[in-house]
One Martini backbone bead per residue (centre of mass of N, CA, C, O) as a GRO file, in nm:
protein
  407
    1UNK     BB    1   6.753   7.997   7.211
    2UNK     BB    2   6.502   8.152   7.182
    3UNK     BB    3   6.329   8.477   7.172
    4UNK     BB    4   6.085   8.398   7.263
    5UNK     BB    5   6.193   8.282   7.552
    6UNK     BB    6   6.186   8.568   7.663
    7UNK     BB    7   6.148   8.702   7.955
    8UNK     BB    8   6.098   8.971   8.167
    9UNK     BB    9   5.873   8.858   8.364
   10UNK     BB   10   5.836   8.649   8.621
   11UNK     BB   11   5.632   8.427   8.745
   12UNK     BB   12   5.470   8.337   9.035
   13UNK     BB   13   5.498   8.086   9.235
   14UNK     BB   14   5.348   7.848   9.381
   15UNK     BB   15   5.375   7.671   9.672
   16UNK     BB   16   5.600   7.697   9.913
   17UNK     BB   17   5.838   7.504  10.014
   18UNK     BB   18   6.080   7.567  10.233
   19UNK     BB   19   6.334   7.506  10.085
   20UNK     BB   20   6.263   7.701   9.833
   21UNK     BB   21   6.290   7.907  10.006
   22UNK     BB   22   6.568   7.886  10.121
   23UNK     BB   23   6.719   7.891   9.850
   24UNK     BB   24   6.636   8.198   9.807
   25UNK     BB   25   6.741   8.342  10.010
   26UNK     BB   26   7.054   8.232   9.959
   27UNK     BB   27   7.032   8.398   9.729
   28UNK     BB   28   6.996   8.730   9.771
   29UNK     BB   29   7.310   8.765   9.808
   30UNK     BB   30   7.290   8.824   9.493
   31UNK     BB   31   7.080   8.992   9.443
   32UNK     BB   32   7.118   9.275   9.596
   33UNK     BB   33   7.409   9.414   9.520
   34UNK     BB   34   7.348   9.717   9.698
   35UNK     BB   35   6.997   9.667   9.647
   36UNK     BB   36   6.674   9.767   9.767
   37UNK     BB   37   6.310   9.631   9.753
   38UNK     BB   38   5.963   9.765   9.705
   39UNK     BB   39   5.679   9.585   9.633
   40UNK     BB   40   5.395   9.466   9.589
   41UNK     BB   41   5.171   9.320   9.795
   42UNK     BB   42   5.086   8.991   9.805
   43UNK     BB   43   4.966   8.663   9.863
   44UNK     BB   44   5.184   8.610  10.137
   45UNK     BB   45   5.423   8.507  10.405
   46UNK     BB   46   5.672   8.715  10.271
   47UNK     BB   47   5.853   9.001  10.234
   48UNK     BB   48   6.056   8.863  10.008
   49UNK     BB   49   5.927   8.779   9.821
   50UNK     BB   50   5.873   9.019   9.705
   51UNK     BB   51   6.149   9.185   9.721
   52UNK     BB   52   6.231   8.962   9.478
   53UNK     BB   53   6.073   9.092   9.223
   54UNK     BB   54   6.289   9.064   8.931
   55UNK     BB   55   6.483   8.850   9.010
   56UNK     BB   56   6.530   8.560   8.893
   57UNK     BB   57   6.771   8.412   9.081
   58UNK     BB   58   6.551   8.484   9.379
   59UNK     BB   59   6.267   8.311   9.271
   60UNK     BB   60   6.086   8.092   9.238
   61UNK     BB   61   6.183   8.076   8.918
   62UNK     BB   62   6.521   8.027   8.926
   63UNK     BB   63   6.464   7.695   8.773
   64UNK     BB   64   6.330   7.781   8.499
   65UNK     BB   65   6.326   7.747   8.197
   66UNK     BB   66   6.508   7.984   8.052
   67UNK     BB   67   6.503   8.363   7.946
   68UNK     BB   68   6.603   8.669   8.091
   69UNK     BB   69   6.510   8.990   8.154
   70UNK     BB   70   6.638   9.256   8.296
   71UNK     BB   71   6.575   9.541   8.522
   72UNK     BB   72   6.647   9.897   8.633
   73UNK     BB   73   6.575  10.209   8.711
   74UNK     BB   74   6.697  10.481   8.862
   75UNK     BB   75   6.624  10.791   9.049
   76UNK     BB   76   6.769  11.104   9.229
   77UNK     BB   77   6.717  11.356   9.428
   78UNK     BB   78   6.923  11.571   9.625
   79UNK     BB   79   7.099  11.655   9.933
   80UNK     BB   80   7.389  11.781  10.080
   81UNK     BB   81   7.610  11.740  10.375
   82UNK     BB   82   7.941  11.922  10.468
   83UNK     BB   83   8.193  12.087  10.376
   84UNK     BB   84   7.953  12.100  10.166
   85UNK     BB   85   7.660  12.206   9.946
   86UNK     BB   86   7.458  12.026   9.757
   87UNK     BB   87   7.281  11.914   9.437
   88UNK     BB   88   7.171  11.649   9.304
   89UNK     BB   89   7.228  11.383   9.049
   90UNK     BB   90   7.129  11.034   9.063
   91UNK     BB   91   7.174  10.689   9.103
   92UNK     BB   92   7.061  10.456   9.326
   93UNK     BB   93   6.828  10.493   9.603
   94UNK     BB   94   6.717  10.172   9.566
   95UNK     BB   95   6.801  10.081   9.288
   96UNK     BB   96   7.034   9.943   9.064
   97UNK     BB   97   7.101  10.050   8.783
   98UNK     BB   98   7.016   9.774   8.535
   99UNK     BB   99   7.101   9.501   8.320
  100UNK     BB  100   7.001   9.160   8.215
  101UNK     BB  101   7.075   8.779   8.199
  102UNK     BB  102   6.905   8.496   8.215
  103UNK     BB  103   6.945   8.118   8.304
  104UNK     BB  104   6.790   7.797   8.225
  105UNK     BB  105   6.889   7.439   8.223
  106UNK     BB  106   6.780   7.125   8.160
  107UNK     BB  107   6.961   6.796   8.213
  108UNK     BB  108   6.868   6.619   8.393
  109UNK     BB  109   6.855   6.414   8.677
  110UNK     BB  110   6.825   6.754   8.820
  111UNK     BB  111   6.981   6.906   8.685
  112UNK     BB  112   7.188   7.221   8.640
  113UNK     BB  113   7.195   7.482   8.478
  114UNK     BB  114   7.388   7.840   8.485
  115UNK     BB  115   7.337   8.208   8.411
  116UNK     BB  116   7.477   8.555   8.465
  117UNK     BB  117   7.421   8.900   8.342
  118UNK     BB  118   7.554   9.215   8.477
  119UNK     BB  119   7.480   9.578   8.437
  120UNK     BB  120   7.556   9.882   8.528
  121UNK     BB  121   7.433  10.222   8.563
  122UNK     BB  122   7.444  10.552   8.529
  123UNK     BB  123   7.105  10.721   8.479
  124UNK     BB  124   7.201  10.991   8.433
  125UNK     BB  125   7.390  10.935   8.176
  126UNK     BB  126   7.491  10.599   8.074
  127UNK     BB  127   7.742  10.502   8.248
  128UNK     BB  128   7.898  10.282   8.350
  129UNK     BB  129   7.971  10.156   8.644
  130UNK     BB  130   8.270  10.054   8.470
  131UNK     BB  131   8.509  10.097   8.327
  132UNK     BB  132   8.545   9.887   8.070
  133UNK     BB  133   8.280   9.735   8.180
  134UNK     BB  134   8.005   9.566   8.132
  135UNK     BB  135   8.011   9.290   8.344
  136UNK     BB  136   8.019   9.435   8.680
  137UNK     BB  137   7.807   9.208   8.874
  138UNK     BB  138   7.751   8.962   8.653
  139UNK     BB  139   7.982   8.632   8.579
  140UNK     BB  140   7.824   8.349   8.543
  141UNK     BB  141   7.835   8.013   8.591
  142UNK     BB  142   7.596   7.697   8.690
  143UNK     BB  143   7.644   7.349   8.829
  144UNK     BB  144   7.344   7.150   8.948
  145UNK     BB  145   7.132   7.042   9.248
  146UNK     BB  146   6.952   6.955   9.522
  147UNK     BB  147   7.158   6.705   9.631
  148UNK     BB  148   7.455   6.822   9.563
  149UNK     BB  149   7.431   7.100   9.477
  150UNK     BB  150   7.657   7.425   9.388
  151UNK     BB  151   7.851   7.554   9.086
  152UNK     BB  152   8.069   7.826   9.052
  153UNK     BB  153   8.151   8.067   8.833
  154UNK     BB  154   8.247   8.385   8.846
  155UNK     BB  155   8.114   8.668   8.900
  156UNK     BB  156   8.054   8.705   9.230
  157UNK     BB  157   7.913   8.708   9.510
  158UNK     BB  158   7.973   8.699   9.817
  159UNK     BB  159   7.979   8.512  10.068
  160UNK     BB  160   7.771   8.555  10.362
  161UNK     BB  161   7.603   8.830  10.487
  162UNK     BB  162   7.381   8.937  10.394
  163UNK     BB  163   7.238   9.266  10.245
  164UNK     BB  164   6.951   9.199  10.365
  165UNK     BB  165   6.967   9.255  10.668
  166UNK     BB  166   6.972   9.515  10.576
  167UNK     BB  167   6.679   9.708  10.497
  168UNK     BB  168   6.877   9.900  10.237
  169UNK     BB  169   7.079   9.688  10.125
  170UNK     BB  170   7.357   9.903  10.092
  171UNK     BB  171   7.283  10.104   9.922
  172UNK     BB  172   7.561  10.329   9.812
  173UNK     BB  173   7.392  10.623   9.888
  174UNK     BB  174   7.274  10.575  10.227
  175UNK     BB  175   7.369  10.364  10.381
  176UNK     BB  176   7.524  10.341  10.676
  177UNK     BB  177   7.626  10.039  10.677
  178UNK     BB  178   7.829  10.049  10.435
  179UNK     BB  179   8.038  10.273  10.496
  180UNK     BB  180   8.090  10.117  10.785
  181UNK     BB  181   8.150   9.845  10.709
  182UNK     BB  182   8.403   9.934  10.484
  183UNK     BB  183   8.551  10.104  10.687
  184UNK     BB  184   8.940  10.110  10.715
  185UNK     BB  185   9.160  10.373  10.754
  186UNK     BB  186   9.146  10.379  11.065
  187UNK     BB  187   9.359  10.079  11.110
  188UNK     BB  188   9.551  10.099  10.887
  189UNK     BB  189   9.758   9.981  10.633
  190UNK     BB  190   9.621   9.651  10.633
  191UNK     BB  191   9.381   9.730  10.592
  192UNK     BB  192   9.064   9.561  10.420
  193UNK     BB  193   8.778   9.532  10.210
  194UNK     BB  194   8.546   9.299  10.079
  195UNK     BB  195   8.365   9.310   9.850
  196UNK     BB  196   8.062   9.191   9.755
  197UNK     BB  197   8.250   9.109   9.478
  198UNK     BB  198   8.434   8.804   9.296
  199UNK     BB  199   8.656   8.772   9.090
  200UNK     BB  200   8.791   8.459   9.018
  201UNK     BB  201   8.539   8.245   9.120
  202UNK     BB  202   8.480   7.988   9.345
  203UNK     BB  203   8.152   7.842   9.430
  204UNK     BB  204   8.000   7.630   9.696
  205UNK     BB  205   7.628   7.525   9.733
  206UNK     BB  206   7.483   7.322   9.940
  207UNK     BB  207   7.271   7.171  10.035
  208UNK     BB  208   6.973   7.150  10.219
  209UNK     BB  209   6.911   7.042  10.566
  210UNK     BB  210   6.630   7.155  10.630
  211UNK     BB  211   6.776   7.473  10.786
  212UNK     BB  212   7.046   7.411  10.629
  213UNK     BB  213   7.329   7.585  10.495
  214UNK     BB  214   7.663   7.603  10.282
  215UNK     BB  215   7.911   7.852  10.204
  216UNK     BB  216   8.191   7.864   9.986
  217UNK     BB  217   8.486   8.049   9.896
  218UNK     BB  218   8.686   8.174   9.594
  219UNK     BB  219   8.957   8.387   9.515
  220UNK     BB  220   9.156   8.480   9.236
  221UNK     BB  221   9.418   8.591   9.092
  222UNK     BB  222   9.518   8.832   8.924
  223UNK     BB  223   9.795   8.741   8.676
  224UNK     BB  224   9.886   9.089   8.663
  225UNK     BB  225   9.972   9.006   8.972
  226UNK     BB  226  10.141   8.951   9.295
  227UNK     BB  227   9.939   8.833   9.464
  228UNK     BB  228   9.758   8.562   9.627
  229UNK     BB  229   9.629   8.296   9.467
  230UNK     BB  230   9.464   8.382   9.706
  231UNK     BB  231   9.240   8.668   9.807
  232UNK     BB  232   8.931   8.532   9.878
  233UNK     BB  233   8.796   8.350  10.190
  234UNK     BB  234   8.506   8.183  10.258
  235UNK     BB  235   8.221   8.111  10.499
  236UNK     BB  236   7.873   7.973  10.527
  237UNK     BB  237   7.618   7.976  10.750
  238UNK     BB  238   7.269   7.881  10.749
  239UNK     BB  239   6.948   7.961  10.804
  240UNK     BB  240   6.591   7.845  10.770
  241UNK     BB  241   6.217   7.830  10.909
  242UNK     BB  242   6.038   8.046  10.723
  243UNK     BB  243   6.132   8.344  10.899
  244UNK     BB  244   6.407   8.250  11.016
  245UNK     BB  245   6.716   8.413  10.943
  246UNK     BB  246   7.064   8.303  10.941
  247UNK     BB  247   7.429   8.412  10.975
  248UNK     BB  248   7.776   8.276  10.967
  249UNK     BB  249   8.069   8.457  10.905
  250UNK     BB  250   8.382   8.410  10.694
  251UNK     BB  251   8.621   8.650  10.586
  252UNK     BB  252   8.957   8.660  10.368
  253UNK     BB  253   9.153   8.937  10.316
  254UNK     BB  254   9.382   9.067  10.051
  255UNK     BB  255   9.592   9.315  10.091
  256UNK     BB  256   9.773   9.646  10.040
  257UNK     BB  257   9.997   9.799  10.162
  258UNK     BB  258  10.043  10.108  10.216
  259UNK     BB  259  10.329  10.161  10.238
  260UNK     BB  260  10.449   9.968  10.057
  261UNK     BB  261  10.277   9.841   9.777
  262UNK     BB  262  10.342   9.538   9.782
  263UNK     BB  263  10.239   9.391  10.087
  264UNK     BB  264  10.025   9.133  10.177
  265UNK     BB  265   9.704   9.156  10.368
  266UNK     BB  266   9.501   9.033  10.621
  267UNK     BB  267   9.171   9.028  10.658
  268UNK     BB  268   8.937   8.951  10.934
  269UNK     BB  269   8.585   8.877  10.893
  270UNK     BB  270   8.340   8.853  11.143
  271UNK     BB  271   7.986   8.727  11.097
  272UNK     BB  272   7.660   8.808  11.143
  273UNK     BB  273   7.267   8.759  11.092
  274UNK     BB  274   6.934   8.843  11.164
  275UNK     BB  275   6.598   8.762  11.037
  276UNK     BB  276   6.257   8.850  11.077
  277UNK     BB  277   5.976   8.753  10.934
  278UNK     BB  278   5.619   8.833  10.878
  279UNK     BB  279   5.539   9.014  10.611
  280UNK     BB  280   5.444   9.311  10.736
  281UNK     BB  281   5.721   9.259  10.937
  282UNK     BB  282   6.076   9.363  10.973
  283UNK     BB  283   6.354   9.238  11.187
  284UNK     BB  284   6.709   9.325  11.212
  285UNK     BB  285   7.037   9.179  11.303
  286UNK     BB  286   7.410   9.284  11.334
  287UNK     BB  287   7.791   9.181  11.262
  288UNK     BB  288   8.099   9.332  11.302
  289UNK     BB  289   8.450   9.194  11.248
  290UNK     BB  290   8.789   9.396  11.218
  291UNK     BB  291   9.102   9.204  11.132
  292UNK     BB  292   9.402   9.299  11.094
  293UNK     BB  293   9.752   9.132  11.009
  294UNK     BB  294   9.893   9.370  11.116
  295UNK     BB  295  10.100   9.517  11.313
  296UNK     BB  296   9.928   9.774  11.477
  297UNK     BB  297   9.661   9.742  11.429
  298UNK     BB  298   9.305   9.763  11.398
  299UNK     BB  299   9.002   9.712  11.530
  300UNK     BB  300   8.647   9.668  11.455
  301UNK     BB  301   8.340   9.737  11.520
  302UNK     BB  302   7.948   9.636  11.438
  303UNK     BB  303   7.626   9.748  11.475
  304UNK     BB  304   7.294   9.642  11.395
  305UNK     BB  305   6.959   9.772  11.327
  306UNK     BB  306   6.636   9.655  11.171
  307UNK     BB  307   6.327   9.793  10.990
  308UNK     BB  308   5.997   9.679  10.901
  309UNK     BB  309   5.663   9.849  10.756
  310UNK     BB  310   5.378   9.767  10.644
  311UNK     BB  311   5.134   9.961  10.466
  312UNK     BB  312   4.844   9.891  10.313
  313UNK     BB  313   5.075   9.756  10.077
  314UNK     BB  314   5.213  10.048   9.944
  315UNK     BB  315   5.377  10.110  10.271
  316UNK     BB  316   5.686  10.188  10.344
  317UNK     BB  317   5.918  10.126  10.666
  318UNK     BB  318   6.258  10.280  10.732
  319UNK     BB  319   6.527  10.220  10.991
  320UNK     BB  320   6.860  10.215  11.039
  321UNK     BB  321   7.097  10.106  11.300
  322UNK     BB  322   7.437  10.229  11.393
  323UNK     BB  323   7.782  10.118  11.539
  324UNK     BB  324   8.110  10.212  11.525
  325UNK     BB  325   8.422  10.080  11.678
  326UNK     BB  326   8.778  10.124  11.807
  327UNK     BB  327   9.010  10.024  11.944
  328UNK     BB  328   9.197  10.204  12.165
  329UNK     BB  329   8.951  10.461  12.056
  330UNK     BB  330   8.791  10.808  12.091
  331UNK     BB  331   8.608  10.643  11.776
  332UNK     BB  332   8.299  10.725  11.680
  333UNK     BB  333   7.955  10.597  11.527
  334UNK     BB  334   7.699  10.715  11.358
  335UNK     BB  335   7.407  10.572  11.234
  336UNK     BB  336   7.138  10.676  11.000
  337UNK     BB  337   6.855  10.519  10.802
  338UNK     BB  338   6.570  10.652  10.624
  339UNK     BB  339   6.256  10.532  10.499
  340UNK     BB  340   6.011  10.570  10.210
  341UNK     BB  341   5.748  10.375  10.022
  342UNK     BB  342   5.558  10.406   9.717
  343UNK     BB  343   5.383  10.151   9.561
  344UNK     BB  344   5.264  10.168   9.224
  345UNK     BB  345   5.383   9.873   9.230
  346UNK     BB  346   5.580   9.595   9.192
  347UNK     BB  347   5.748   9.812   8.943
  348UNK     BB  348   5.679  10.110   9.110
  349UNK     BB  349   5.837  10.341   9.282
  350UNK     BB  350   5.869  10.584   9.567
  351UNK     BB  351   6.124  10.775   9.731
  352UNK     BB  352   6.258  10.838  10.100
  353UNK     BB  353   6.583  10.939  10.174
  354UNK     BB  354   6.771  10.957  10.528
  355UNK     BB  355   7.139  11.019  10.607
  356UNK     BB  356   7.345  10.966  10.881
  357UNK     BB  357   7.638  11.075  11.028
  358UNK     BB  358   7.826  11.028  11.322
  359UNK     BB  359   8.077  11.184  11.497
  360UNK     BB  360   8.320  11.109  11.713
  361UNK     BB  361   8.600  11.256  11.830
  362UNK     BB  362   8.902  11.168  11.725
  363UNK     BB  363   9.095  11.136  11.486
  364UNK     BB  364   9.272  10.882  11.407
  365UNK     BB  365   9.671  10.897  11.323
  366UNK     BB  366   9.609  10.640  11.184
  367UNK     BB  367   9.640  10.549  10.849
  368UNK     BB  368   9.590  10.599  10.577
  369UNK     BB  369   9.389  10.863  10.615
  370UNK     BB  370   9.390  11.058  10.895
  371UNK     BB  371   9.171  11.276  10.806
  372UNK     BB  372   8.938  11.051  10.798
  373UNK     BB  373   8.638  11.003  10.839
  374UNK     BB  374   8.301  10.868  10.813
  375UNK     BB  375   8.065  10.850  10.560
  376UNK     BB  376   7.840  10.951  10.320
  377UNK     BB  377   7.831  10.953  10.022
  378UNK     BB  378   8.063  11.154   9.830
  379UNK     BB  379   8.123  11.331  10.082
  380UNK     BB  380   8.288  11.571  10.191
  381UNK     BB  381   8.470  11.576  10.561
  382UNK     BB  382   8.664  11.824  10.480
  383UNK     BB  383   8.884  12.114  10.579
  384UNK     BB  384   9.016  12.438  10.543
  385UNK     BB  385   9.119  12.627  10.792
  386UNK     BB  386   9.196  12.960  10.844
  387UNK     BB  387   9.461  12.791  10.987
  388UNK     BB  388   9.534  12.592  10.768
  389UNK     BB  389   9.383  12.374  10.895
  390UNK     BB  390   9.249  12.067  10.955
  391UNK     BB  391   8.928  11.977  10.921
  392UNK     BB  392   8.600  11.823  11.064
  393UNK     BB  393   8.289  11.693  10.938
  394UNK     BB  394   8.103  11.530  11.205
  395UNK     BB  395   7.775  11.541  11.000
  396UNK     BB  396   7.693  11.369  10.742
  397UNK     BB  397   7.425  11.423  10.477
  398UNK     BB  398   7.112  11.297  10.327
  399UNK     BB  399   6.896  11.355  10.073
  400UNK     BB  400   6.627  11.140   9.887
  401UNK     BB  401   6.429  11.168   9.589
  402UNK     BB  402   6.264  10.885   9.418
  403UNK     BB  403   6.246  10.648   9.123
  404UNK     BB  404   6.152  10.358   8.972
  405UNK     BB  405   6.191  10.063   8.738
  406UNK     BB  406   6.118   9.749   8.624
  407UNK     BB  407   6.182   9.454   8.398
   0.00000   0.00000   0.00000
């Protein structure tokens, strides 16, 4: 492929057939990756077609051959307040700064390559989102067609219910969602929770049926531990009428006895998730359950709801709540997560995030970490007090000012 045939950003296709949408939205799930956007609404059916311009492999044009270049630099000033309080600058609090490249070939006879590199980074430094790897978010190659369906290899994200039923898409830095869905410290020392990426997957996406379609995953041990030849087995089904998004999923993934360090054990994470486009306006709930399945291990439910509404065009207002639950303890969490986007632009806006978790009740004295409860973005709330007990900050809370820009 000449450089001639790099495209900056994908042109946006018309006249979209239920299906096409179905597809793109499957896509989503590989498109959000902790991150999401609010771009400039143009003359659409749904509020994710705008949702997701510039992420090539989730757009309509998501099969069109050519090279695409992309990605997006996200900057912002923040806030934060727990058992210190500090002024931060930090990267992605709307979007993961990160820059792409995507790929696709036709093959003849509706077959289809594809193919994806993706690299995170913190737009404040510089540095790479994970040290000594460059494409630490997208690493994979894809062969299918619509008939057959499409099969993946290399780190890609994990099938189940997409990031984006959270309506700030779990992004790393606010979402009290991301921090509440993978929090498992209080469970035991066999719970772990398998990251949005799996490193060493094999995934197949199926044709689409009317409003139906399943994917499965696996994902394969790294040669260098002695982890189990599956680490991590995945499968979703998913449903898509037009407006409403549906999806059921089981995760079960083999994490590291925190005792012995040595002992693998299985976490069965079983999850819905609901999201109703309107165009104008999107409203989404969640669940999800964790059950490590080690002896005497603790279960979490975590349930979510969540909503947006646009206005006039370039005014976007987001709402987002959490509970999360441990059976057995009188330790429960609470979060809310608010923000507004003004968008300048279908590919650049200005955004205010604020992010509270509330902890109730007494950290459970079981699992790693026993003296830590639930937080949001990197915020400690623990400290020692004057008796030189250990303390615990129960309202952790950010606020974040920033803007985007994408390519």
């Amino acid at each position: 492929m000449s450089a001639s045939s790099i495209t900056p950003y994908p042109r946006r296709g018309a006249g979209l057939s239920r299906m096409a949408r179905a597809a793109r939205l499957a896509a989503c799930a590989a498109a959000l990756g902790g991150a999401s956007h609010a771009a400039l609404a143009q003359a659409s059916n749904l509020f994710l077609e705008d949702y997701f311009q510039g992420v090539p492999y989730a757009v309509s044009s998501a099969y069109t051959p050519g090279i695409y270049l992309y990605g997006a630099v996200d900057q912002a000033v923040g806030f934060t307040k727990g058992a210190q309080t500090s002024w931060v600058q930090q990267s992605s609090g709307e979007w993961t700064s990160k820059f792409g490249l995507y790929g696709v070939e036709d093959l003849g006879g509706g077959y289809r390559t594809r193919f994806a590199l993706e690299s995170g980074f913190n737009a404040a430094n510089g540095q790479l989102g994970t040290t000594n790897t460059l494409f630490n978010r997208e690493a994979w190659v894809a062969l299918g067609s619509s008939r057959t369906g499409e099969l993946k290899l290399g780190l890609q994200d994990d099938v189940g219910v997409p990031l984006f039923i959270d309506v700030f898409g779990q992004v790393g830095t606010v979402s009290t969602v991301a921090y509440l869905t993978a929090w498992v410290y209080d469970l035991g020392p066999g719970a772990s929770y398998q990251a949005s990426r799996l490193s060493n997957a094999i995934s197949y996406s199926s044709p689409w049926f009317g409003p139906l379609n399943a994917q499965v995953a696996l994902a394969l041990h790294d040669p260098s531990s002695n982890s189990p030849t599956i680490t991590t087995k995945s499968v979703a089904l998913n449903y898509f009428d037009g407006h409403l998004f549906g999806a059921l999923s089981y995760i079960g993934n083999y994490g590291l006895n925190a005792l012995t360090t040595s002992q693998y054990v299985r976490t069965d994470n079983f999850a819905a998730g609901l999201l109703y486009d309107a165009g104008h306006y999107v409203v989404s709930a969640g669940y999800s359950f964790l059950a490590p399945r080690l002896a005497g291990d603790r279960v979490a439910s975590l349930y979510t709801l969540g909503g947006l509404y646009r206005y006039q065009q370039r005014n976007d207002f987001r709402v987002e709540l959490a509970y999360r639950t441990v059976a057995g303890v009188s330790s429960n969490s609470y979060g809310i997560t608010l923000g507004y986007d003004y968008n300048l632009s279908k590919r650049t806006a200005l955004y205010v995030r604020g992010a509270l978790i509330r902890n109730t009740g007494e950290t459970p004295t079981y699992g790693r970490y026993p003296s830590q409860q639930p937080t949001v973005d990197n915020i400690s709330n623990s400290y020692t007090g004057a008796d030189g007990t250990t303390q615990m900050y129960q309202s952790p809370h950010v606020v974040l000012v920033g803007m985007y820009h994408k390519f």
